[in-house]
C-alpha positions in Angstrom: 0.0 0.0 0.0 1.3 3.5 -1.2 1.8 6.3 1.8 -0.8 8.8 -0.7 -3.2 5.1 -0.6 -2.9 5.0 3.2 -2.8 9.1 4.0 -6.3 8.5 1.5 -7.4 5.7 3.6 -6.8 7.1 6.8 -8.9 10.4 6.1 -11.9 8.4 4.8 -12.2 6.3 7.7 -11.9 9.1 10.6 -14.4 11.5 8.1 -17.0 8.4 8.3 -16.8 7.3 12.2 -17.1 10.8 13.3 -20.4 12.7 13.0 -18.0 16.3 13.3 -15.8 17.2 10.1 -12.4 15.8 10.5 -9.3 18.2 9.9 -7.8 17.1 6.5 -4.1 17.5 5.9 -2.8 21.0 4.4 -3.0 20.3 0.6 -4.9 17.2 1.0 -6.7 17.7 -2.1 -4.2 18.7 -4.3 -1.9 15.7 -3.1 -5.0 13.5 -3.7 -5.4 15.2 -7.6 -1.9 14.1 -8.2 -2.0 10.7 -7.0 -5.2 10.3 -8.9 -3.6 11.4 -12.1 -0.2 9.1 -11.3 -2.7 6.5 -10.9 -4.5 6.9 -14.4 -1.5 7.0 -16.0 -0.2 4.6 -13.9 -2.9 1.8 -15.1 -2.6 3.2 -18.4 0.9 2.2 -19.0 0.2 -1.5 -17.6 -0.7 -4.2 -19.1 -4.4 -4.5 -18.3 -4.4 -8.7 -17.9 -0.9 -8.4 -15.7 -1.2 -8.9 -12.1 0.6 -5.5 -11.5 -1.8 -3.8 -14.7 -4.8 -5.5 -11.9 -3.5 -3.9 -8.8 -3.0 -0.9 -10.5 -6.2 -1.0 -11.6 -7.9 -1.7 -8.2 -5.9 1.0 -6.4 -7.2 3.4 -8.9 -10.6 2.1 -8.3 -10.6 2.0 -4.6 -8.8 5.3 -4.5 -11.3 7.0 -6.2 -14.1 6.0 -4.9 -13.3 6.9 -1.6 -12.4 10.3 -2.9 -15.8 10.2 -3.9 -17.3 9.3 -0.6 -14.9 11.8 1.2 -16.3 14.4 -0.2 -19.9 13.8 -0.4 -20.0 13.2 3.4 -17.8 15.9 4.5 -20.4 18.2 1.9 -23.0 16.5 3.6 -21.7 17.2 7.2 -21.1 21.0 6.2 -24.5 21.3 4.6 -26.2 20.0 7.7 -24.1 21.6 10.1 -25.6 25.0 8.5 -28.9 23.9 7.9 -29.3 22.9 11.9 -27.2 26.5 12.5 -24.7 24.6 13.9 -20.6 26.3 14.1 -17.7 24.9 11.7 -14.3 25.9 12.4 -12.4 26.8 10.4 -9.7 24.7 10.9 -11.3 21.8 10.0 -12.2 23.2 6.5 -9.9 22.7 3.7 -9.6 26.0 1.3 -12.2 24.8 -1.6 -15.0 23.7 1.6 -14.4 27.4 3.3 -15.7 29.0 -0.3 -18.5 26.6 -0.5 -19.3 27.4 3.2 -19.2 31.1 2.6 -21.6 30.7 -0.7 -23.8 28.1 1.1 -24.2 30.6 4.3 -24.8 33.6 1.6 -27.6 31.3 -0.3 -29.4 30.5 2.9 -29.3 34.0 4.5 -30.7 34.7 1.4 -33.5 32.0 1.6 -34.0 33.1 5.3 -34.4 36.5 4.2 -37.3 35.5 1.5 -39.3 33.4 4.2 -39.2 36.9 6.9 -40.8 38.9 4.0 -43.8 36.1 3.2 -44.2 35.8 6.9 -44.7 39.4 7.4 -46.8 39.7 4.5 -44.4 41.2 2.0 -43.5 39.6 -1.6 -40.4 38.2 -1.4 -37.8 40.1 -3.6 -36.0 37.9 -6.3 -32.9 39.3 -7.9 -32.4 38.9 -11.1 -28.8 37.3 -11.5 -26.6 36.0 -14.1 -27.6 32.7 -15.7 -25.3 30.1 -14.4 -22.0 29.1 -16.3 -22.9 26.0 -18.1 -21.6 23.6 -20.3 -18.3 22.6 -21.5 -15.3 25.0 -23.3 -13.0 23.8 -25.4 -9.3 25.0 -23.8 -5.7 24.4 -24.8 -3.6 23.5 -22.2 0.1 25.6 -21.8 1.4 24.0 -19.0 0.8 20.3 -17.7 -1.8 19.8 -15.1 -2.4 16.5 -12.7 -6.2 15.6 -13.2 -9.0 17.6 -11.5 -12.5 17.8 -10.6 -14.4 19.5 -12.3 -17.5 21.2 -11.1 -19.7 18.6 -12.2 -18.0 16.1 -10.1 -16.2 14.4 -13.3 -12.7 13.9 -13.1 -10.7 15.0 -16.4 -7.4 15.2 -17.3 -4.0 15.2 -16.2 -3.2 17.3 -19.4 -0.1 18.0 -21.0 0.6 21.2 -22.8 -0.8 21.5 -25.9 -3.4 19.6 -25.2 -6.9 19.9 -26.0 -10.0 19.1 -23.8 -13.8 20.0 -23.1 -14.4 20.9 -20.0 -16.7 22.6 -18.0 -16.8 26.3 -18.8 -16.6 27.5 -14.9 -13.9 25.3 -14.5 -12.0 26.4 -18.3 -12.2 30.1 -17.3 -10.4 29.7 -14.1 -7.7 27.8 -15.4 -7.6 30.5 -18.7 -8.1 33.5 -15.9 -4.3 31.4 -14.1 -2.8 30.9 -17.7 -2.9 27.5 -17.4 -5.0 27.2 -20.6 -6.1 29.3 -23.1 -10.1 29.2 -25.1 -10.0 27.9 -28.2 -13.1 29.0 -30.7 -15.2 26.8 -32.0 -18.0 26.8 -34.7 -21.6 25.8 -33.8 
């Protein structure tokens, strides 16, 4: 078992036997992109029908499903945690959960907000906002990149520069906004 497996393993066990969100490692998530994209390529490279191309393969399989699972429960736990009005520190939150905690506390303030006003009789005001980013953009890739998550919970890449890939458009104009990729035009 690889020390990335075991750090992996570790974290997903303590996140499900604890009803409280577990502290993750500084650059947990980033670690785990990389090892997820070592172990694509990784069981690309093996023969598939080799005992070491079907260990690869089951490491890949086990790794990322309990990537999966650790972070639909600690989303779950934050989610909850809110809904009941319940504190999270900080600490416990890696940098991508303490944007979503920040959005999902805006969203039900916001929500809050709208029941007050039909409880006191008012309408309850609506903004008008932006439609959602949706979809996929085609990018070129000028620098390598381990494989991500995309917002849509699909994993894509690792990329290599020069590389071409559809991917979702909230996602492409982050990584063009870091110069990581640029937008490449496309007829429709």
């Amino acid at each position: 078992m690889t020390e990335r497996y075991s750090r992996l393993l570790d974290a997903w066990r303590k996140e499900r036997h604890s009803a409280d969100l577990q502290p993750l490692p500084e650059g947990f998530f980033a670690e785990m992109s990389e090892y997820a994209s070592r172990l694509r390529e990784q069981t690309r490279m093996l023969e598939r029908g080799s005992m070491r191309g079907r260990i690869a393969e089951r490491e890949r399989e086990n790794a990322e499903r309990m990537l999966r699972e650790l972070f639909q429960l600690r989303l779950r736990k934050i989610i909850v945690s809110e809904l009941n009005g319940a504190a999270i520190s900080g600490a416990v939150l890696t940098p991508e959960e303490k944007r979503l905690h920040a959005d999902l506390r805006r969203l039900l303030a916001d929500h809050s907000e709208r029941l007050k006003s039909i409880l006191t009789g008012r309408a309850p005001k609506v903004e008008a906002r932006p439609p959602p980013r949706s979809g996929l953009k085609v990018v070129r890739f000028v620098e390598a990149l381990p494989a991500i998550i995309g917002i849509d919970m699909k994993t894509y890449g690792p990329f290599k520069p020069e590389d071409v890939a559809a991917i979702p458009a909230e996602n492409a104009e982050n990584l063009i906004r870091r110069g990581i990729a640029k937008e490449v035009e496309t007829s429709r």
